[in-house]
C-alpha positions in Angstrom: 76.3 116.4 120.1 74.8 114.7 123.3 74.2 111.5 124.7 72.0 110.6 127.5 73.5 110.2 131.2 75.3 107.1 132.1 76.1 104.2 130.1 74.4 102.8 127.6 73.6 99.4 128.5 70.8 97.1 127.8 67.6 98.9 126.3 68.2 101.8 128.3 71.1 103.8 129.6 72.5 102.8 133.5 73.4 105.5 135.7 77.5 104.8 137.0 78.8 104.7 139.8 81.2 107.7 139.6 82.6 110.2 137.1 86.1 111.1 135.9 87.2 114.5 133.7 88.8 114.0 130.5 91.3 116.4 129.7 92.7 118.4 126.8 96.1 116.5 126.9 98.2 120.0 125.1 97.0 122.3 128.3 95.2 120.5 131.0 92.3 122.1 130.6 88.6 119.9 131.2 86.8 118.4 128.0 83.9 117.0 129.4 82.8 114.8 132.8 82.4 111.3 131.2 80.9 108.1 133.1 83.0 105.7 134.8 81.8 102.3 135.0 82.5 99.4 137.4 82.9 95.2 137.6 79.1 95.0 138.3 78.2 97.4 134.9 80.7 95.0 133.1 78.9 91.9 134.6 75.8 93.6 133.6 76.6 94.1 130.5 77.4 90.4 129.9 74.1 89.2 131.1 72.1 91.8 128.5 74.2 90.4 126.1 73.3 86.9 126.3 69.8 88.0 126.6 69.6 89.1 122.8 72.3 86.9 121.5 70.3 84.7 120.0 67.6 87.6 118.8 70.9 89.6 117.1 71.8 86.3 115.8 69.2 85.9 113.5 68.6 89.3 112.5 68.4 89.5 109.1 71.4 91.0 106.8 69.0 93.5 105.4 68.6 94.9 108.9 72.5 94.4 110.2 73.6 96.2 106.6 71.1 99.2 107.4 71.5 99.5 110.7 75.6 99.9 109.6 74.8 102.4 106.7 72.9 104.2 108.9 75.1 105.0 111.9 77.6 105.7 108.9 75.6 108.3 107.8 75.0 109.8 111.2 78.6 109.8 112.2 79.3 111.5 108.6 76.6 114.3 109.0 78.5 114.8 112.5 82.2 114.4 110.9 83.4 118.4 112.1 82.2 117.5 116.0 84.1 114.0 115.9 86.8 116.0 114.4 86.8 118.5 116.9 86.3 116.1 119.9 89.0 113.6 119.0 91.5 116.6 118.9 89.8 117.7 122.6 90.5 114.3 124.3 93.5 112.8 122.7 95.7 116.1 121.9 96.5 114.7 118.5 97.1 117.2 115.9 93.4 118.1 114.0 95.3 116.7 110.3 95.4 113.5 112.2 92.0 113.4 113.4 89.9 114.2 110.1 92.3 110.8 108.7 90.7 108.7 111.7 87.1 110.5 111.1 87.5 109.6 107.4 88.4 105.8 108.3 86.2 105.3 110.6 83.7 106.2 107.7 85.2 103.7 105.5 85.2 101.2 108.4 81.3 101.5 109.0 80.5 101.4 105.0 82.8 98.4 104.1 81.2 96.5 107.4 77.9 97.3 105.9 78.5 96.0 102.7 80.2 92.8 103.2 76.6 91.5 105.1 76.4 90.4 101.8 79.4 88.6 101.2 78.8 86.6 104.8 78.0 83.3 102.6 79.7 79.3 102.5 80.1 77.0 99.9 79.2 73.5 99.0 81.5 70.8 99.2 82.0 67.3 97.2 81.5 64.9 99.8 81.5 62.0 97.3 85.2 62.4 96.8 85.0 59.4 99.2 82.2 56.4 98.4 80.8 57.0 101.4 79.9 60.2 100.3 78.3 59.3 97.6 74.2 60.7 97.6 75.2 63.2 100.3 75.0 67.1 99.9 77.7 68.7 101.8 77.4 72.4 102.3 78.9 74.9 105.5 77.5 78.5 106.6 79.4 80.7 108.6 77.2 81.2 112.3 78.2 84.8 114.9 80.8 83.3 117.4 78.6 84.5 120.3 78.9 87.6 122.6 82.6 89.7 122.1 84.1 92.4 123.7 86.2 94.9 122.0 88.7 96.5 124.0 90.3 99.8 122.5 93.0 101.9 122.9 93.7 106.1 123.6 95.3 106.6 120.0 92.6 106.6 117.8 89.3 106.2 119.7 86.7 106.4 117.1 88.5 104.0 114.5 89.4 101.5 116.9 85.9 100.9 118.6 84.3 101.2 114.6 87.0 98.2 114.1 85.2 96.0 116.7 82.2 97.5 116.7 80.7 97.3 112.9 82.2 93.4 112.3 80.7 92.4 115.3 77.6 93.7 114.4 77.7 92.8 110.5 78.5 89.1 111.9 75.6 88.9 113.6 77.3 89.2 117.7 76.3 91.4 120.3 79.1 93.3 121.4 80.3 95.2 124.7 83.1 97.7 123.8 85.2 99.0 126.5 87.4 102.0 125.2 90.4 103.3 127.2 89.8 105.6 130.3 91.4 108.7 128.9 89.4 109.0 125.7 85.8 107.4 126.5 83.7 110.9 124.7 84.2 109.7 120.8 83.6 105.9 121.4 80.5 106.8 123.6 78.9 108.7 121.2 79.8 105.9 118.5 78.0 103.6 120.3 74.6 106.0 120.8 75.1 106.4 117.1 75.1 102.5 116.7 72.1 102.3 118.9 69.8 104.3 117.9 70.9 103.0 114.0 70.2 99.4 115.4 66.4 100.5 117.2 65.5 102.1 113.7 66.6 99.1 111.6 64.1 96.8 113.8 67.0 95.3 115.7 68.0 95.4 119.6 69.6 98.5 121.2 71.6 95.9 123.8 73.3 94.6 120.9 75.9 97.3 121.5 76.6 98.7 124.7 79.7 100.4 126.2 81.6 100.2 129.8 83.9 102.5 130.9 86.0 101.8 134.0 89.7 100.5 134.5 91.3 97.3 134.5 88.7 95.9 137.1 86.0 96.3 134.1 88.7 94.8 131.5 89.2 92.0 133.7 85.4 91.0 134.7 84.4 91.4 131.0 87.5 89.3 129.5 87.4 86.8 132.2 84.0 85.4 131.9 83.3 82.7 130.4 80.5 83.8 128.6 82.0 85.5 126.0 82.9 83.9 123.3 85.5 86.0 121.6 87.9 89.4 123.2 89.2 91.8 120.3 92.0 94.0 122.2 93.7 96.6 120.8 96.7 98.1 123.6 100.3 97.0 124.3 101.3 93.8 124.3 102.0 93.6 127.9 98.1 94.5 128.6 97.2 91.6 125.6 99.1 89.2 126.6 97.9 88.8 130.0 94.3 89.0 128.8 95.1 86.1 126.2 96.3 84.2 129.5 93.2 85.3 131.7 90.8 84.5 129.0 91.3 81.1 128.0 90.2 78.8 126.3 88.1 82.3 125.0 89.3 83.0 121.7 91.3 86.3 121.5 92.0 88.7 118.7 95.3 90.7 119.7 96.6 94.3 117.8 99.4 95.0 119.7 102.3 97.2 119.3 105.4 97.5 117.6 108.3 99.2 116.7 108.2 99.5 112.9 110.7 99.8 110.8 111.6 101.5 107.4 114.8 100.1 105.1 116.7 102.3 103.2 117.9 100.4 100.0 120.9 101.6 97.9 118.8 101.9 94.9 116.4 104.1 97.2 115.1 107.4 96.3 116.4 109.0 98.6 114.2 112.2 99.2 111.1 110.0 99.2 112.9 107.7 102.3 113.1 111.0 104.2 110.2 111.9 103.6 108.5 109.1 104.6 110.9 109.2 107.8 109.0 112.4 108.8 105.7 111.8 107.4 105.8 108.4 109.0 107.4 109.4 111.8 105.7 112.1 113.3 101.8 111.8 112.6 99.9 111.0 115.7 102.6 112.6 117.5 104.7 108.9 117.2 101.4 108.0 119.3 100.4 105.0 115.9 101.5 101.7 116.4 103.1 101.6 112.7 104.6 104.8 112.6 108.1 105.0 111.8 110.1 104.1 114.7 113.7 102.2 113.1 115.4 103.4 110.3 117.5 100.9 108.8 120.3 102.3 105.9 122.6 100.8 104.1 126.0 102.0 104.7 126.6 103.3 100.9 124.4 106.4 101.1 124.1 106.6 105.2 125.3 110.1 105.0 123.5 111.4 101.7 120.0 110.0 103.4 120.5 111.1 107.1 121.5 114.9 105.0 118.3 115.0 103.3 116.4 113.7 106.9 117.5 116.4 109.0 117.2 119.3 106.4 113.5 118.1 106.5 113.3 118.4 110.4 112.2 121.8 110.5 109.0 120.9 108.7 107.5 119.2 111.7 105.2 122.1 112.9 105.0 121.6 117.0 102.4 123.4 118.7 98.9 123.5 119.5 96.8 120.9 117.6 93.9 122.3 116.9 96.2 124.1 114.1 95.6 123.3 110.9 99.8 123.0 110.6 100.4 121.8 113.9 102.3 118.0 113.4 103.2 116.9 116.9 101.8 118.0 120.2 101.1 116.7 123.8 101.3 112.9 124.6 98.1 111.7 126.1 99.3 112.3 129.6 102.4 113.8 131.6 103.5 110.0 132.3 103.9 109.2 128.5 105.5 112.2 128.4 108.3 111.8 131.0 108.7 107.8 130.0 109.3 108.7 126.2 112.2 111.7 127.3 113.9 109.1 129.4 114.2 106.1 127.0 115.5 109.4 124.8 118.1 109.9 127.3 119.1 106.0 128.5 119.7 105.8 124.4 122.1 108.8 124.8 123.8 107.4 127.8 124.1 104.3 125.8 126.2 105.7 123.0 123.6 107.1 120.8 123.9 110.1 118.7 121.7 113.1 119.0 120.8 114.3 115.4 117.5 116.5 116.5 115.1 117.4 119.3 115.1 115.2 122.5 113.6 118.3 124.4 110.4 119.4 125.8 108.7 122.2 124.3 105.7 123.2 126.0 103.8 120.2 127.2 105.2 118.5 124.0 108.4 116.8 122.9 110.7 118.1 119.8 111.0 115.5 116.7 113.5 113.7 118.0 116.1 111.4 115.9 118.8 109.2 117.3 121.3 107.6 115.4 122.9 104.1 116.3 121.3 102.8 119.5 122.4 99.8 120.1 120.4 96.8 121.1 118.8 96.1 124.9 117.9 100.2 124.9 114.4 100.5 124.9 114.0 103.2 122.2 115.3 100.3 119.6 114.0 97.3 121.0 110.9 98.2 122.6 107.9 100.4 120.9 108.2 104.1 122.5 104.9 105.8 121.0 106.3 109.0 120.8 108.0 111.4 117.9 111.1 109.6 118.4 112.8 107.8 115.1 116.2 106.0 115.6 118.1 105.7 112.6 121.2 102.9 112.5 123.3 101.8 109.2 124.4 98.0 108.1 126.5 97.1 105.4 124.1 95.5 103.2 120.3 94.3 102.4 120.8 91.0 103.8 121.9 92.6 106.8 119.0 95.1 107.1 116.4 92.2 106.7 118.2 90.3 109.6 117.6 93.6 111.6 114.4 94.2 111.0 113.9 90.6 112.2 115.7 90.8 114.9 112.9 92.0 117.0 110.1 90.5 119.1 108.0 92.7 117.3 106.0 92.2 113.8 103.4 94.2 112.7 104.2 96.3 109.9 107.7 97.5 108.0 108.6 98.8 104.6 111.6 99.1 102.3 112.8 101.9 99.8 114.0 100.6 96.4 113.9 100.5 92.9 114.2 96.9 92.5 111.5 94.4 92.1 113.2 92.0 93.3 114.4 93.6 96.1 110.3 94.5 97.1 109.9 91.2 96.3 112.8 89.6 98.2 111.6 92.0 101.5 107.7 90.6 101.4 109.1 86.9 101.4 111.8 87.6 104.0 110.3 90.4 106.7 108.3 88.9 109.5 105.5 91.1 109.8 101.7 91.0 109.1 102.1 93.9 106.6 105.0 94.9 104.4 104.6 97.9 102.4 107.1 98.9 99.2 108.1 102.2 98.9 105.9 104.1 101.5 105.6 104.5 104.6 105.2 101.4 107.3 101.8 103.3 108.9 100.0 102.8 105.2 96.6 100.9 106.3 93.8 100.7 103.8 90.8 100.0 106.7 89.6 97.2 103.7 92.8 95.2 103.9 93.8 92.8 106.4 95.9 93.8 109.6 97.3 92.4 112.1 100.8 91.2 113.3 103.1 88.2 114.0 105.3 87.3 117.1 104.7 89.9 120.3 102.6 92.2 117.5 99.4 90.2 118.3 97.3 87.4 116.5 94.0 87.6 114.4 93.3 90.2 111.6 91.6 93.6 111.5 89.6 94.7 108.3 85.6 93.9 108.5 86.0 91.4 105.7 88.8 89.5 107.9 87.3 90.6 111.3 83.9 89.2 110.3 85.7 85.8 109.5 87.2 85.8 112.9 84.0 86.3 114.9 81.9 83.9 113.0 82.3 79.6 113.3 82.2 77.7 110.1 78.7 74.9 110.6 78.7 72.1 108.5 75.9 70.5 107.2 75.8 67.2 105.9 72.6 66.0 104.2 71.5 62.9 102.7 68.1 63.4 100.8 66.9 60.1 101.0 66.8 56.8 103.1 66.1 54.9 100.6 68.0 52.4 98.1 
């Protein structure tokens, strides 16, 4: 695959400024030379942007649900190179990266079709007399110009997430994905393009910035844009949610999720959820498996069963097809996960497993019993890292799980209905899942968090509804009488 040099902004593509290597993350070695952009390619941008806005606005579905289905098909007749290339500049294990290759796939088809569920409804204005004779209706209008901000994690699925709702709702959009892993969302957006130009539509309806925080900040800070769609930690969100308004802002942040262990549990499917959960992405997934919360009355049969599964967690090289965990993005992750592992030690917390470098990665860790205030409980530590503690009962567990600034996704293990039922009326999280693991996201469903995990919802359906403004129309047919 190749793209033309620069950035692709406005009709055309922009030479940048400078250039920066990306970097196999497992040895070091160079990927590709990728475009860096700066504040006055992110200002640029903008003013591209508002020069179609209006043009993309009213381009019709049948050309916004081609243009989708299209730049699906491309990226799937191209699914072994995104495959290849995500594993190349993000270091995540190749298993991993054929599951973000197959969502972003499901991302680009369900955007496509829900074009033509982008409809209103009438409304009874007459429930008042004044009403009466009028003809109520309201349509749902794009919001206006956004920029989607992505993270390193999962490059490809993230941009498709801001990209293709955008685009279905009728918005321009200017994506800016993280510095590290700019090759997959670049290509995306050629993809996206060239899809667009075919369709009948305007290639500046999607363009793509690279740079650091100085290009985050002029795009999020100008008030031109109408709505920001950040995916990152929540320190990075939160201060754009402060530097952008009053623009409305769409936050996926992190978390640290957590899986309860009920009694009733089956046991051998907790623990191996624990792993499975765990350890995909490396612990680099903002859902994966991070707390472990077990009641006290089969603590010991469960954490048995966990650690006997510990071996299973291939580490190595991931372009192998067994490989599980590998090399954090950078060295910096790296050293920051190792010494919340060992400030969790210091603070009284058991050992069970790993904690060790091996090669440029770190062993499957688990810790048991950290207390609170370490940052390995409280905070979210995007690593292969799972810290397992016991309580005395459900009602406990729940208050746990709760007691977190944190809420984006958790699950339970249990054989009682009630129980599931008890944990998705009492867990404060945007997602809770029963009986799997707390990283289950169907791209179709809605997803997002509560308190420091963000606000707004993910999913085209629920993404489209976020970057499109309800109009009213009220209409009376006559003057007369």
């Amino acid at each position: 695959m190749s793209v033309p040099d620069g950035l692709p902004i406005g009709d055309g593509w922009l030479p940048a400024p400078s250039t920066a290597a990306v970097t196999f993350p497992y040895d070091g070695s160079l990927v590709a030379t990728a475009p860096v952009g700066d504040a006055d390619l992110a200002r640029r941008a903008l003013d591209e942007a508002l020069t179609v806005r209006e043009e993309v606005s009213r381009l019709p579905s049948h050309v916004r649900r081609r243009a989708l289905q299209a730049t699906h098909d491309a990226v799937a007749l191209r699914r072994d190179h995104f495959e290849q290339l995500l594993v190349a500049e993000t270091g995540k294990p190749l298993v991993d990266c054929r599951v973000e290759v197959a969502r972003s796939l499901l991302t680009l088809q369900t955007a496509a079709e829900e074009v033509a569920r982008l409809h209103g409804e009438t409304v009874p204005l007459d429930l008042l007399p004044s009403g009466e004779g009028l003809l109520g209706f309201w349509v749902r209008r794009p919001i206006g110009v956004v920029v989607g901000i992505s993270g390193f994690n999962y490059p490809l699925l993230l941009a498709a997430h801001k990209i293709a709702p955008a685009l279905a709702a009728g918005c321009p959009v200017v994506a800016k994905p993280a510095p590290q892993t700019p090759l997959a969302t670049l290509w995306l957006v050629h993809l996206v393009r060239e899809a667009l130009h075919d369709a009948g539509g305007p290639r500046a309806a999607v363009q793509l910035v690279t740079g650091g925080p100085e290009v985050g900040v002029a795009l999020t800070t100008d008030r031109r844009v109408s709505a920001v769609s950040f995916t990152g930690s929540a320190t990075v969100g939160h201060q754009i949610a402060r530097d952008a308004a009053p623009t409305k802002v769409l936050l996926e942040l992190g978390s640290n999720a957590a899986l309860v262990v009920a009694a009733d549990a089956d046991l051998d499917a907790a623990a191996d959820a624990v792993v499975r959960g765990g350890y995909y992405a490396s612990g680099q997934a903002c859902i994966s498996v991070q707390r472990v919360v077990v009641v006290d009355a089969v603590r010991d049969d469960f954490l048995t069963r966990l650690s006997s599964r510990m071996d299973q967690v291939v580490v190595g090289d991931p372009r192998d097809e067994t490989t599980r965990v590998s090399a954090l993005i950078d060295e910096r992750s790296t050293g920051r996960v190792l010494e919340w592992v060992e400030q969790a030690v210091a603070a009284g917390a058991g050992l069970v497993t790993g904690g060790r470098r091996v090669g440029g990665a770190i062993e499957p860790t688990v810790l048991l019993d950290v207390p609170d205030g370490v940052a390995a409980w409280d905070e979210e530590i995007f690593g292969p890292v799972v810290a397992v503690r016991s309580v005395p009962d459900l009602d406990t567990a729940f208050e746990v799980v709760n007691h977190s600034r944190y809420g984006l996704h958790a699950s339970v293990f249990t054989a009682s209905l009630a129980t599931a039922f008890e944990a998705v009326d009492r867990i404060e999280a945007g997602g809770v899942i029963v009986n799997d693991v707390p990283g289950f996201r169907s791209d179709v469903m809605p997803y997002g968090g509560v308190k420091d995990s963000g606000s707004g919802r993910e999913g085209p359906r629920f993404a489209i509804e976020e970057l499109t403004v309800t109009r009213m129309a009220v209409i009376r047919p006559t003057t007369k009488g």
